[in-house]
C-alpha positions in Angstrom: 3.6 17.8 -15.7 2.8 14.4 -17.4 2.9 12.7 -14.6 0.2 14.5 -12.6 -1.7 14.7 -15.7 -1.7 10.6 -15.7 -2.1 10.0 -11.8 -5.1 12.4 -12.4 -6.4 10.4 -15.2 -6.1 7.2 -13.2 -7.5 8.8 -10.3 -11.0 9.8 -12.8 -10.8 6.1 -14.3 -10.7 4.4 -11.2 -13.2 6.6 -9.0 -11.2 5.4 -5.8 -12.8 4.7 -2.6 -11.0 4.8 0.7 -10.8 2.6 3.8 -11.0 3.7 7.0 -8.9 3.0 9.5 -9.9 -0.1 12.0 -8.5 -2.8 14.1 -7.7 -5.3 11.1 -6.0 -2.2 10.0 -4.1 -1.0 13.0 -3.0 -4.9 13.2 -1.3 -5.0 9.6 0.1 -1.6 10.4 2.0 -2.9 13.7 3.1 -6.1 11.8 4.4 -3.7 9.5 5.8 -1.6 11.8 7.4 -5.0 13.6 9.0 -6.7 11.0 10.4 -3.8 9.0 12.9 -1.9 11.0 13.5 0.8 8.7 9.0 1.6 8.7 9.0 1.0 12.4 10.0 5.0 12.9 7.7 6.3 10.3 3.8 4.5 11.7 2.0 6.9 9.8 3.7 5.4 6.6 2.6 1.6 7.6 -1.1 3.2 8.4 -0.8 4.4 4.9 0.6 0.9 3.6 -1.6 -1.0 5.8 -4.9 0.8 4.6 -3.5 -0.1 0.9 -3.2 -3.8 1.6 -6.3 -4.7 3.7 -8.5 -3.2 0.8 -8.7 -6.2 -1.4 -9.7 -4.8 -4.4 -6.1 -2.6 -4.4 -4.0 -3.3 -6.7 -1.7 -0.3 -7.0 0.2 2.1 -4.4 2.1 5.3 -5.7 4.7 6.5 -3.7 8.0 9.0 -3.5 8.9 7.0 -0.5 11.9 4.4 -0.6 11.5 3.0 2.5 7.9 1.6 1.3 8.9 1.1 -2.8 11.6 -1.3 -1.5 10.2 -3.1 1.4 10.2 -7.2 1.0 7.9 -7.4 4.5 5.1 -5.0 2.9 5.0 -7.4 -0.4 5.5 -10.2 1.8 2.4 -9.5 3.8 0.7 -8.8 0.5 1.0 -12.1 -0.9 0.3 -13.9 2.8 -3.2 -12.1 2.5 -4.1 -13.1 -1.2 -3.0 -16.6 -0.1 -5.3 -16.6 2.9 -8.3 -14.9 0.6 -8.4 -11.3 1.8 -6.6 -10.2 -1.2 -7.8 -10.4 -4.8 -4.3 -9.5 -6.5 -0.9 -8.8 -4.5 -0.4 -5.2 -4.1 2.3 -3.1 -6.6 3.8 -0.7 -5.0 4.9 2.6 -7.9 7.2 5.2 -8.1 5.1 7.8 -10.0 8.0 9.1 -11.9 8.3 5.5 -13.5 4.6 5.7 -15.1 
């Protein structure tokens, strides 16, 4: 489908590299998991969010998920970490199908 073909077209652009998960990590992920009720059940989706947001050179997530596409506490925390320097743009979060 077209948009698999462009995901995998961003994905060759960007050549990607992935962070692993530590403590700053784990500590975004439970602020996540704190101040969004709705995330709280679902910690393996604010791992997935926190890893996104402690990279500072990420600028884009893509995600099926609701829960994340519309939460105001994961761009909140965004924006707080660009303010304080650890970010270099405030995260967008994507719905593939809107590519």
């Amino acid at each position: 489908s077209h948009m698999w073909e462009a995901l995998s077209e961003i994905y060759h652009n960007l050549k990607p590299r992935y962070v692993e998960i530590n403590e700053e990590v784990l500590e975004i992920a439970m602020e996540v998991a704190e101040k969004d009720k709705y995330l709280r059940e679902y910690f393996s989706d604010c791992l997935i969010v926190a890893q996104a947001i402690y990279d500072p050179f990420s600028t884009h997530l893509f995600t099926l998920d609701n829960l994340i596409i519309n939460s105001k506490v994961i761009r909140d925390i965004s924006v707080s970490r660009k303010k304080e320097g650890k970010r270099y743009r405030n995260l967008q979060i994507w719905e593939p199908s809107k590519i």
